[in-house]
C-alpha positions as a Markdown table, in Angstrom:
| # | Residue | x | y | z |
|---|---|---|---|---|
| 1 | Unk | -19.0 | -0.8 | -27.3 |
| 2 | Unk | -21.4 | -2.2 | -23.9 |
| 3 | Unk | -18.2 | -3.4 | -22.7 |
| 4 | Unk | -16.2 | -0.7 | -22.8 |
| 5 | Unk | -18.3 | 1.5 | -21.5 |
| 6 | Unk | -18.7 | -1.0 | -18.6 |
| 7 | Unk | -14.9 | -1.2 | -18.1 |
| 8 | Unk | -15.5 | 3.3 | -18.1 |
| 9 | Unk | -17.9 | 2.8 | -15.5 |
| 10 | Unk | -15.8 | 0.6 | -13.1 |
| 11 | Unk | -12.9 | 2.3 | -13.5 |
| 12 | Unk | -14.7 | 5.5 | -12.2 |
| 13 | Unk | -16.3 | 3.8 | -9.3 |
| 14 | Unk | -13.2 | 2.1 | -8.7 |
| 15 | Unk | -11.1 | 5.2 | -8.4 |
| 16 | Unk | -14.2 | 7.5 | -6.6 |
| 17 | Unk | -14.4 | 4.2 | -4.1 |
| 18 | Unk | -10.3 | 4.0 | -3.1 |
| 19 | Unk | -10.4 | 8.0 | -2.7 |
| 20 | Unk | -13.1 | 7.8 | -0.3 |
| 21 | Unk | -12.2 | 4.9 | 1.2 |
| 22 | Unk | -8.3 | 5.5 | 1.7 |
| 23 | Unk | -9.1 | 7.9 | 5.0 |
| 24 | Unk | -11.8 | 6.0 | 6.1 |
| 25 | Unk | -9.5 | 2.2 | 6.2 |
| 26 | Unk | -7.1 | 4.6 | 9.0 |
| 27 | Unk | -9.7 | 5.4 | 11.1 |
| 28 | Unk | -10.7 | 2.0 | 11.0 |
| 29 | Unk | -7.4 | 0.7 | 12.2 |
| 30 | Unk | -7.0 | 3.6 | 14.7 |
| 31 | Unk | -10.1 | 2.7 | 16.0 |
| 32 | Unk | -9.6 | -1.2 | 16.2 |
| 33 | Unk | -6.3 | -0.4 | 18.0 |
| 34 | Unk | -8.0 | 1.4 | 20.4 |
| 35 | Unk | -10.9 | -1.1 | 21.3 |
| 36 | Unk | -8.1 | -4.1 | 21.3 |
| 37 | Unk | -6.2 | -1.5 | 24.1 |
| 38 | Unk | -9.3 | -1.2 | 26.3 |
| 39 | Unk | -9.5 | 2.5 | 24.9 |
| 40 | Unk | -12.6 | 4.2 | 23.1 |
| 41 | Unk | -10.5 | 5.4 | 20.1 |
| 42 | Unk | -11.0 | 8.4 | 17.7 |
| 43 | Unk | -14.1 | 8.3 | 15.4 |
| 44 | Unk | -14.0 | 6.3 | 12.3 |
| 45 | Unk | -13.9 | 9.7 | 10.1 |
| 46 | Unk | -11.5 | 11.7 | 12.1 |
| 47 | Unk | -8.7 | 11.0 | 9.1 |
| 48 | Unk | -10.9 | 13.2 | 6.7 |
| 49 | Unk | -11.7 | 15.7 | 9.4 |
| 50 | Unk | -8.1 | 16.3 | 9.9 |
| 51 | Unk | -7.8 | 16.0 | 6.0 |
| 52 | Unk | -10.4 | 18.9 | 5.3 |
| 53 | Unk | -8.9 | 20.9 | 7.7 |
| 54 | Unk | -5.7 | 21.1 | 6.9 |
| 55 | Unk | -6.9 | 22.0 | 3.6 |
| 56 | Unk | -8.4 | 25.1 | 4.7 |
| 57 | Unk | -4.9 | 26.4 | 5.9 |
| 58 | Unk | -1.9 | 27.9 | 4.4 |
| 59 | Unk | 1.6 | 25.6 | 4.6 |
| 60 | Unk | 4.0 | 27.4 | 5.9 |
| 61 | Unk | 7.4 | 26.8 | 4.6 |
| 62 | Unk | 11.2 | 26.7 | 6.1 |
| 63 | Unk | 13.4 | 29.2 | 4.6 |
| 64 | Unk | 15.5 | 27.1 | 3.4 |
| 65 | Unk | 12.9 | 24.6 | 1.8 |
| 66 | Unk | 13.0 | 25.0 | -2.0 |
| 67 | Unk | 10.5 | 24.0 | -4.8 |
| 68 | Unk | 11.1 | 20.9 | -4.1 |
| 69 | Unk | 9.1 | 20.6 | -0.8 |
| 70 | Unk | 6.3 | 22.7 | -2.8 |
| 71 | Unk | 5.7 | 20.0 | -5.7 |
| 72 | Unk | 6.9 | 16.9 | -3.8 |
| 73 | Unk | 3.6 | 16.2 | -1.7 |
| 74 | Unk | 1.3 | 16.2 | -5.1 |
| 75 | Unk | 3.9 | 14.0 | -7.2 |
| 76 | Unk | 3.9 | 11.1 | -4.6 |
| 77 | Unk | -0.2 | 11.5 | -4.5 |
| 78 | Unk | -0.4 | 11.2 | -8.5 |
| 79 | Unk | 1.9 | 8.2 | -8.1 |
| 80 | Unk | 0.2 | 7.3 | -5.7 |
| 81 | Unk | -3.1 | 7.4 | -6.6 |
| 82 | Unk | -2.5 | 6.4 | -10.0 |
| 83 | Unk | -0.9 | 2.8 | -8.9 |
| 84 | Unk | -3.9 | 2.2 | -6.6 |
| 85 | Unk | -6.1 | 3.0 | -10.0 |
| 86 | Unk | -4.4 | 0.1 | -11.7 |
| 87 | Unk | -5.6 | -2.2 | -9.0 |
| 88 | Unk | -8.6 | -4.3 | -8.9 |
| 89 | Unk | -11.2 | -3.4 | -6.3 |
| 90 | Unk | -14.8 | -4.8 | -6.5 |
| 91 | Unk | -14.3 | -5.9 | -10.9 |
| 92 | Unk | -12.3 | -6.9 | -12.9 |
| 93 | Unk | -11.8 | -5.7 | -16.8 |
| 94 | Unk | -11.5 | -1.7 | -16.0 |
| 95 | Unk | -10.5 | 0.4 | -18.7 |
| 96 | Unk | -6.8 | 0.4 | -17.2 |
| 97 | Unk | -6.8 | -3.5 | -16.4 |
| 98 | Unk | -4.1 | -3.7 | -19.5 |
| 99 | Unk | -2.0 | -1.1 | -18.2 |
| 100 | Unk | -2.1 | -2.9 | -14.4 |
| 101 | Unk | 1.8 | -4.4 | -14.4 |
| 102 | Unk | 3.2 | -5.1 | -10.9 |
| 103 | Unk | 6.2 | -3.8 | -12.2 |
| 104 | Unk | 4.9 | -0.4 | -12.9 |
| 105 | Unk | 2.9 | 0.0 | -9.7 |
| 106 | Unk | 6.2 | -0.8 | -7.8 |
| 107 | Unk | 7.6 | 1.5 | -10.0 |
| 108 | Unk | 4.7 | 4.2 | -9.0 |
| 109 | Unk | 5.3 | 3.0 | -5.3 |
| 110 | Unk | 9.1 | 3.9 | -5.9 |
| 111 | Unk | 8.9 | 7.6 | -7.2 |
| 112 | Unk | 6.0 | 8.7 | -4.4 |
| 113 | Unk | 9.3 | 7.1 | -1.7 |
| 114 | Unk | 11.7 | 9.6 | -3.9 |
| 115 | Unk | 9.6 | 12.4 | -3.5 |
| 116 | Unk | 8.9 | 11.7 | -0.2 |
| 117 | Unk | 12.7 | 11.3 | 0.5 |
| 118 | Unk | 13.2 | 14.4 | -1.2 |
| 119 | Unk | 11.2 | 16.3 | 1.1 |
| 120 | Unk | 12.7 | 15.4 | 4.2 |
| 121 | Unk | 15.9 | 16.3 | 2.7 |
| 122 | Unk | 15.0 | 19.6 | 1.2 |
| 123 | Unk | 14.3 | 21.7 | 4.4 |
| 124 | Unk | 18.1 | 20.6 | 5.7 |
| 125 | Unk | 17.1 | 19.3 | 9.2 |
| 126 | Unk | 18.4 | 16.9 | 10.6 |
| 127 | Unk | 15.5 | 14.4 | 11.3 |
| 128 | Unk | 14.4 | 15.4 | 7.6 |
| 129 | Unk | 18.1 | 13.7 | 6.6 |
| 130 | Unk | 17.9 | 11.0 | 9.1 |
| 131 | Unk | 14.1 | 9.7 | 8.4 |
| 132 | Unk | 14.8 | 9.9 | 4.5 |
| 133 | Unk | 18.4 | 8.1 | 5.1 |
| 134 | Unk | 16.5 | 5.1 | 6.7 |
| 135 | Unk | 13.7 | 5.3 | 4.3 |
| 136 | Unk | 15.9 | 4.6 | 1.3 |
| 137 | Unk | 18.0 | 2.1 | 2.9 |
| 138 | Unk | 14.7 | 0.1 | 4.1 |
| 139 | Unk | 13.9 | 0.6 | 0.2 |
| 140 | Unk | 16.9 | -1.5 | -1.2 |
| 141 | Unk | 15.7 | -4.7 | 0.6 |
| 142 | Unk | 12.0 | -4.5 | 0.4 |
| 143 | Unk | 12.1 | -3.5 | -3.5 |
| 144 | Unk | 14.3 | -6.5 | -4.3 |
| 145 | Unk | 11.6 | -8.9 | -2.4 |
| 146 | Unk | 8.8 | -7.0 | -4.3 |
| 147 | Unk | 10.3 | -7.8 | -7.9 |
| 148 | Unk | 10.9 | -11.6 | -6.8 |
| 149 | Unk | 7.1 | -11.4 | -5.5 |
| 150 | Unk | 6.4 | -10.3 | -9.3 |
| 151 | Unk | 8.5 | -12.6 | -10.6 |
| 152 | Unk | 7.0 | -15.5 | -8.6 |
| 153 | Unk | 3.6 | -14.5 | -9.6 |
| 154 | Unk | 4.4 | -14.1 | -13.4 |
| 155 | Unk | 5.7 | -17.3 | -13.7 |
| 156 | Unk | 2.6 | -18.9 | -12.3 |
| 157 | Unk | 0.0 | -16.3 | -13.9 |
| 158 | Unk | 2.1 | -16.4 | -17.3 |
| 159 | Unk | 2.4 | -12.7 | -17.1 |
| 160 | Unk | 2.7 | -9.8 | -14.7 |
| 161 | Unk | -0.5 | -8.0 | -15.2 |
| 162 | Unk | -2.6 | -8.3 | -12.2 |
| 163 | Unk | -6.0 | -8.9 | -13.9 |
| 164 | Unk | -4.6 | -11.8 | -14.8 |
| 165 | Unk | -2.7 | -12.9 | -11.9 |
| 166 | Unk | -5.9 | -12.5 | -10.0 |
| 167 | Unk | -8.2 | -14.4 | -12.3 |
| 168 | Unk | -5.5 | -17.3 | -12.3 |
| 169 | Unk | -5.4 | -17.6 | -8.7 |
| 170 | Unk | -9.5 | -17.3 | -8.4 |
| 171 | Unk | -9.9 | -19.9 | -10.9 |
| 172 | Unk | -8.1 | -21.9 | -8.9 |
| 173 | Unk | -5.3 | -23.3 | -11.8 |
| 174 | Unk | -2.7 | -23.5 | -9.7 |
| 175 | Unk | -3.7 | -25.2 | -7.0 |
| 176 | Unk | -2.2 | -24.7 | -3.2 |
| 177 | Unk | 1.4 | -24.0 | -3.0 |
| 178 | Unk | 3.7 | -23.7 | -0.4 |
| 179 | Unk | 5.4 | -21.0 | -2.4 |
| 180 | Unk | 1.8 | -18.5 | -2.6 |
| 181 | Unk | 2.6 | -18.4 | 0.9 |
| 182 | Unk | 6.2 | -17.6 | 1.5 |
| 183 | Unk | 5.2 | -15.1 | -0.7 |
| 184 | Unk | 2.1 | -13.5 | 0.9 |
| 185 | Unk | 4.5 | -13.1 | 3.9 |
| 186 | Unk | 7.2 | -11.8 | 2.2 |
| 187 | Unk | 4.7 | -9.2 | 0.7 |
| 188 | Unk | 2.9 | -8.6 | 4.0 |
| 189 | Unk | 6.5 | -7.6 | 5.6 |
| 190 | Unk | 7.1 | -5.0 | 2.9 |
| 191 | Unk | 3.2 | -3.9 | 3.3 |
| 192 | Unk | 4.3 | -3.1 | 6.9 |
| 193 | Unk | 7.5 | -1.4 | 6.3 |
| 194 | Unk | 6.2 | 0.6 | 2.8 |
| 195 | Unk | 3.7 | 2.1 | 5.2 |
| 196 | Unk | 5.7 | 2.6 | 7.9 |
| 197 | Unk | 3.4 | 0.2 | 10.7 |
| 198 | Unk | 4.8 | -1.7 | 13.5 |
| 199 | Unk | 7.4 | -3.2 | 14.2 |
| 200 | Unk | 9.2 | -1.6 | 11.5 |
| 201 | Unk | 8.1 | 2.0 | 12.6 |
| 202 | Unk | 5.3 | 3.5 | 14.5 |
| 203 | Unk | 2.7 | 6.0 | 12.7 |
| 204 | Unk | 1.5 | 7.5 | 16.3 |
| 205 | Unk | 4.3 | 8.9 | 17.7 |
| 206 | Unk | 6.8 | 12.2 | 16.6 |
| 207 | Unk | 9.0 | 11.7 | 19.7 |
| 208 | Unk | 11.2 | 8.6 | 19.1 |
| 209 | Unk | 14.6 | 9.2 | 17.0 |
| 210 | Unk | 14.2 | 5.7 | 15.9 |
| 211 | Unk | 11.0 | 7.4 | 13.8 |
| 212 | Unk | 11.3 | 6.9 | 9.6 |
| 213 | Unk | 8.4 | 8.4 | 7.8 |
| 214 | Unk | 6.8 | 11.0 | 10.4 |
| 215 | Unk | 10.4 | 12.5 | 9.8 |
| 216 | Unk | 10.3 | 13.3 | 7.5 |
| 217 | Unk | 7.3 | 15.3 | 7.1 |
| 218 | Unk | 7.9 | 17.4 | 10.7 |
| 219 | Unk | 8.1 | 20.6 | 8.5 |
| 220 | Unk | 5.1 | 20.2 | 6.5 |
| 221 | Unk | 2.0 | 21.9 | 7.2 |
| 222 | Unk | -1.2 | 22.9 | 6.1 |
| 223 | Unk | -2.7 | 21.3 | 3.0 |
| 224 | Unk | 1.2 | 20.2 | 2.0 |
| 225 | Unk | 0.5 | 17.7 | 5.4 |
| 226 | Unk | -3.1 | 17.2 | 4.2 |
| 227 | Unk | -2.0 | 16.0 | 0.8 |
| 228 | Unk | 0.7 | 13.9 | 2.5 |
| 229 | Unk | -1.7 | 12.2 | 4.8 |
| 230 | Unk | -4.2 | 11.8 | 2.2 |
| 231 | Unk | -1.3 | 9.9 | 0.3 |
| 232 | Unk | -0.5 | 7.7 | 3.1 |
| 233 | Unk | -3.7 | 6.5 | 3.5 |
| 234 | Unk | -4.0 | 5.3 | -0.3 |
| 235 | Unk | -0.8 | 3.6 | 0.0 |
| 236 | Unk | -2.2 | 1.6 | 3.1 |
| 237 | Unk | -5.3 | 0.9 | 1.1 |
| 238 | Unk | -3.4 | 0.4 | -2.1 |
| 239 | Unk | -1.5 | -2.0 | -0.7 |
| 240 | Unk | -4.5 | -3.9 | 1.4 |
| 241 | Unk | -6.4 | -4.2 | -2.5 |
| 242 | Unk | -3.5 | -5.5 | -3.4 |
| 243 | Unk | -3.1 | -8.1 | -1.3 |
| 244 | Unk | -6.7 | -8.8 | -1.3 |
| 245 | Unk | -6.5 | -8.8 | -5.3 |
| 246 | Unk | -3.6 | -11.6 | -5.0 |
| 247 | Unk | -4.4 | -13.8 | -2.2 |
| 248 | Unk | -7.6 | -13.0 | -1.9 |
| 249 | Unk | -9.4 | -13.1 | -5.7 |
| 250 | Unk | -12.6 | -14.5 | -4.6 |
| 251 | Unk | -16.0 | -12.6 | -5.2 |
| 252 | Unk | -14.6 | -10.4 | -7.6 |
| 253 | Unk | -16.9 | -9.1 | -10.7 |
| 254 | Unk | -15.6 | -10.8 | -13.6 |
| 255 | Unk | -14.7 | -9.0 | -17.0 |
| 256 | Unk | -18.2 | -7.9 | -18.5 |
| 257 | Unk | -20.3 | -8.1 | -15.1 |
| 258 | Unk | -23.3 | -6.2 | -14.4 |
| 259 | Unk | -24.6 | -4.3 | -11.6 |
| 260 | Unk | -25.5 | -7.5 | -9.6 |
| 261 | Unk | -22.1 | -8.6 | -9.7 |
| 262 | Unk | -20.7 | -5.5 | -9.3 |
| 263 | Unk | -23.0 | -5.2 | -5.6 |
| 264 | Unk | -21.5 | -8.3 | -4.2 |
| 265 | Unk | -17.9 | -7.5 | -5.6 |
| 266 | Unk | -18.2 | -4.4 | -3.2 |
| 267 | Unk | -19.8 | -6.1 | -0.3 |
| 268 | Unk | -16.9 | -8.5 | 0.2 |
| 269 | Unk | -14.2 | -6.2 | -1.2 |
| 270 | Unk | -15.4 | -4.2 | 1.9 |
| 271 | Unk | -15.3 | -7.4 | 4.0 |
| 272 | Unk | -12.1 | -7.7 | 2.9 |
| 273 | Unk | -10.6 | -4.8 | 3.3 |
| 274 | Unk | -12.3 | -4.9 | 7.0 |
| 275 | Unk | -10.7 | -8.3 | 7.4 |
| 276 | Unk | -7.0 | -7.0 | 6.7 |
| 277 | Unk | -7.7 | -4.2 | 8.9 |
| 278 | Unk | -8.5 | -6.1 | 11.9 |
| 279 | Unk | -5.3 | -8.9 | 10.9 |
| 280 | Unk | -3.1 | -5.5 | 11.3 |
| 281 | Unk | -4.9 | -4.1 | 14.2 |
| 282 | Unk | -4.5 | -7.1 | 15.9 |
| 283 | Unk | -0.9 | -7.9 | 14.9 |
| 284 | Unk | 0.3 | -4.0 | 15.9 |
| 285 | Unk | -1.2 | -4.4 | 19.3 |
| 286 | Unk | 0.4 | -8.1 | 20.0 |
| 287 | Unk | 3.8 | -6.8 | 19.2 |
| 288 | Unk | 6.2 | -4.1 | 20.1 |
| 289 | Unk | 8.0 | -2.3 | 17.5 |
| 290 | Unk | 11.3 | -3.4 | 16.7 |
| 291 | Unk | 14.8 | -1.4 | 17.2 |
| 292 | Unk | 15.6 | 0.7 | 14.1 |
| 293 | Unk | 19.2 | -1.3 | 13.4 |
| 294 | Unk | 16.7 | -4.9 | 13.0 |
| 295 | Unk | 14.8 | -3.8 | 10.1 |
| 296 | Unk | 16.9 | -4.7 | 8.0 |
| 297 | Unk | 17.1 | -8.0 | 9.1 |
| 298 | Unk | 13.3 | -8.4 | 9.5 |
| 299 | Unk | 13.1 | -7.3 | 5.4 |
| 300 | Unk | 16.3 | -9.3 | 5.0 |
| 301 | Unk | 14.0 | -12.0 | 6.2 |
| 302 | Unk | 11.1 | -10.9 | 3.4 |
| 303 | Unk | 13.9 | -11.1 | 0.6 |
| 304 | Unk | 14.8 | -15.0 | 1.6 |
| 305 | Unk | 11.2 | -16.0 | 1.8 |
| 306 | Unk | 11.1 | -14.3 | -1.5 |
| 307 | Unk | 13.8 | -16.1 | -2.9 |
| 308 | Unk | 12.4 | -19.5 | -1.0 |
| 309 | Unk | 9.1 | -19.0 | -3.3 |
| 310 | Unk | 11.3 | -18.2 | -6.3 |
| 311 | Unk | 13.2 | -21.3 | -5.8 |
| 312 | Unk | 10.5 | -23.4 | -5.1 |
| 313 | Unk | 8.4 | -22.4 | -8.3 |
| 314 | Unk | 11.2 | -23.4 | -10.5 |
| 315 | Unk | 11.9 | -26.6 | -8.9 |
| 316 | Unk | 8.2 | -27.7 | -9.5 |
| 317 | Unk | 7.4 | -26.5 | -12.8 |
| 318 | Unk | 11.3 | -27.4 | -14.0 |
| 319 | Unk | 12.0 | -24.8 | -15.2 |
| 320 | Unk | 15.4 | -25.1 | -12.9 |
């Protein structure tokens, strides 16, 4: 009975911590950006300013935007929010640990991309069509290198629940492979194009025509935008505790742990998350963003390390 209301408890800070920190991590990038530029930069909590404040105002809709464009913005933030619920912040052992399958977060990940597809399609423009064209043609090489990710991962962990992934790799079982990190970088490359960050696309600018997800959200406004921004941002941190979860397993509250361990699990799940910001802060300002027609070969790229790990896991359990 202690331990389940424990596992209630974590999974309530867990989900009260992600929605509160999901603006927050962008205005942390933005800002790091900025100082690597030589710039100032926007203040760390100008996301949820422009959050709130979109909020407060009406969306006004195209006339010929549909239902679709009405219900689309708050089915991709359930998904949304409910795959970044399933994963692991500061403990381990929530109440939804069992539910917490990689294949059903990619799944989640998957139907928030169809609704947000679907509302670049549903007001007829034509940069609506083009940015949800390229989204879903990015999607059919960076979901196959997700899956093979999974796979990988399952066949190490013995399963593809992530509690258990990530208490495998922390307790340190399977050792240092070559594999683990073929495919942390496949993973990272379909971090960076899931969210739309360089080189794949850039999240700053509405000018380009090479532009993906900003696209497709020209014609929404009000709190429609504010919902979609707020969904953005727990993708980016969804996909930073997830990488963190993984690769990073260390310092998590175990199953069962009190309020001691659940203090330092938040202290370096913070210093984690702060680490992964600065590695993409960093890695955005080195490099220039790629021409629109080479994303597919940079994700082609993801899918063969993917396939590299796959290959290699067989070959050294024989299991080939």
């Amino acid at each position: 009975m202690l331990q389940a209301f424990g596992s209630l408890i974590t999974q309530l800070l867990h989900v009260a911590l992600i929605l509160a920190v999901a603006p927050v991590l962008v205005g942390v990038v933005r800002w790091l950006k900025a100082r690597l530029m030589g710039r100032r930069g926007p203040h760390l909590l100008q996301p949820w300013r422009d959050i709130l404040k979109l909020l407060r105002k009406r969306p006004v809709m195209a006339e010929t935007a549909s239902v679709v464009s009405q219900a689309t913005p708050y089915l991709a933030l359930g998904a949304t929010a409910l795959a970044a619920a399933l994963i692991p912040s500061f403990a381990q052992g929530m109440l939804l640990a069992p539910l917490a399958d990689l294949v059903l977060i990619g799944g989640l990940l998957a139907l928030a991309r169809v609704c947000l597809a679907l509302n670049g399609h549903d007001a007829g423009t034509p940069f609506g069509g083009m940015g949800a064209a390229r989204e879903m043609t990015f999607a059919v090489f960076a979901e196959p290198a997700l899956l093979v990710c999974v796979m990988v991962l399952a066949v190490l962990a013995g399963g593809s629940n992530l509690d258990a992934i990530a208490a495998t790799l922390r307790e340190g079982a399977v050792g240092l492979r070559i594999s683990l990190l073929f495919a942390a970088l496949s993973l990272i490359a379909v971090m960076l194009a899931e969210n739309a960050r360089i080189p794949v696309d850039n999240p700053a600018t509405h000018l380009e025509l090479t532009m993906v997800h900003e696209a497709m959200l020209l014609e929404a406004s009000g709190r429609h935008l504010a919902v979609w921004e707020m969904q953005a941002a727990l993708k980016l941190t969804l996909w930073f505790a997830l990488l963190a979860a993984i690769f990073i397993p260390f310092g998590t509250a175990p199953a069962g742990g009190g309020p001691l361990a659940w203090g330092i699990g938040l202290a370096l799940w913070i210093v984690k998350m702060g680490v992964l910001a600065l590695g993409l802060a960093f890695f955005e300002s080195a490099i220039a963003k790629m021409r629109v027609f080479r994303v597919p070969d940079f994700l082609g790229g993801a899918l063969l390390l993917a396939v590299l790990a796959a290959a290699l896991i067989f070959f050294s359990m024989g299991l080939a």
